[in-house]
C-alpha positions, 0 to 999 in steps of 0.5 A: 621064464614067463616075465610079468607084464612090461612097460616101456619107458626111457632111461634118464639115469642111473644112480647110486647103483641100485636107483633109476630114473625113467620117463615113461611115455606120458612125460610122468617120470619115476625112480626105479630099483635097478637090481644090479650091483655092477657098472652096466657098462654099455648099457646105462646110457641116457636115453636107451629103452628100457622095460620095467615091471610093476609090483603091486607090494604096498610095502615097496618104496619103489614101485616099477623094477628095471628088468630089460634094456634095449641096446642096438635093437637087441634086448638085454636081461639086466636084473641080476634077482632073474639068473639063479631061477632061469639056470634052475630053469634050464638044467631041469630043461636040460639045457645045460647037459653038463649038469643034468641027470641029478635026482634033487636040485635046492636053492640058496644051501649054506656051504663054506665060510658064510656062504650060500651056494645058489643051486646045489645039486644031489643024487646018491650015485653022483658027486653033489655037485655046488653051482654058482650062477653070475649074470653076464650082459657086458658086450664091448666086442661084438659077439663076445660077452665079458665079466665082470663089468666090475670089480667083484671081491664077492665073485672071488670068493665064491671062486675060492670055496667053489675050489675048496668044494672040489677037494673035499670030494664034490664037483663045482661049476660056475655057470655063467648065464649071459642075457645079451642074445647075441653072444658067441663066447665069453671072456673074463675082463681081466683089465677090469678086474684082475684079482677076479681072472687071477681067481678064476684061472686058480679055481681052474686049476683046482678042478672047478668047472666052467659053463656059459649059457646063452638066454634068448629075450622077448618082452614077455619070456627069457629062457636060456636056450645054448651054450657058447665057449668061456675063453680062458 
């Protein structure tokens, strides 16, 4: 995925989730809409390098979109309106094998109680597989990426439907596209959000699949690009 142009600025803070405060180099401060609805542990500290982009809507309130954020010299995806395009991205690339070879992919399809399911996929000698997309970019070891960074009763739930997808006959994946490059495997933050390990342990259990993808991240393009192993 080719990013719009980037602009650096440094993060004073971040608040009421969903707004950030950012200085860009002139001294001109603006407040940016962060999209991200966790707790960016580990990534929201005052002063970190962050990358915005610019909408030129003259309906938008917020100008400039919290996109990328340095950490330790490595660049992490933060905004959560990126993930459900760069998996689409990569299962038509084939980088994620286990869901390839399906004639027709969709967006955003109605399944469940008052749910959309991010990518369902389609073809007519497969089970229609139902995919849901989460971003991951919580780091607190090195190397093993954690969701959620916090408490997702949404996340859950979509766990829940997924395995009822799966004994009505179809597959189900959750796809876990990690934006923090240097990730070697992932785990679940169960000391975060137990009810979510409970829920995935019992979505597993029922027959949903599993994936974590790796993105690699440059100011200009993220592109997921290998998988790594989910721990239980």
């Amino acid at each position: 995925m080719k990013l719009p142009p980037l602009v650096p600025g440094r993060l004073i803070k971040r608040y009421k989730r969903f707004l950030a405060d950012i200085e860009f180099p002139d001294g001109s401060v603006i407040t940016a809409h962060c999209a991200n609805p966790g707790s960016m542990m580990g990534l929201a500290s005052p002063g970190n390098t962050v990358w915005l982009s610019k909408s030129d809507n003259p309906n938008r309130k917020l100008t400039h979109s919290w996109e990328l954020v340095e950490v330790g010299g490595v660049l992490i995806g933060v905004s959560t309106a990126r993930p459900n395009a760069l998996v689409e991205e990569a299962i038509l690339a084939g980088v994620i094998p286990e869901l390839s070879g399906y004639a027709t992919l969709r967006r955003e399809v109605k399944y469940g109680k008052n749910s959309r399911v991010d990518i369902l996929l389609e073809d007519p000698d497969k089970p229609t597989a139902y995919v849901e997309v989460k971003n991951v970019h919580m780091m607190r070891e090195p190397g093993l990426a954690e969701f959620p960074d916090a408490v997702t009763a949404r996340g859950a739930k979509h766990l829940v439907e997924l395995g009822d997808m799966v004994e009505a006959g179809h597959r189900a994946v959750m796809v876990y596209l990690v934006q923090y490059p240097t990730a070697e495997r992932l785990a679940f933050a169960r000391d975060i959000d137990p009810a979510y390990g409970e829920a995935f342990d019992l979505a597993r259990s029922r027959g949903v699949e599993a994936v974590a993808t790796v993105c690699e991240i440059t100011q200009d393009e993220i592109r997921a690009v290998r998988p790594i192993p989910v721990l239980g």
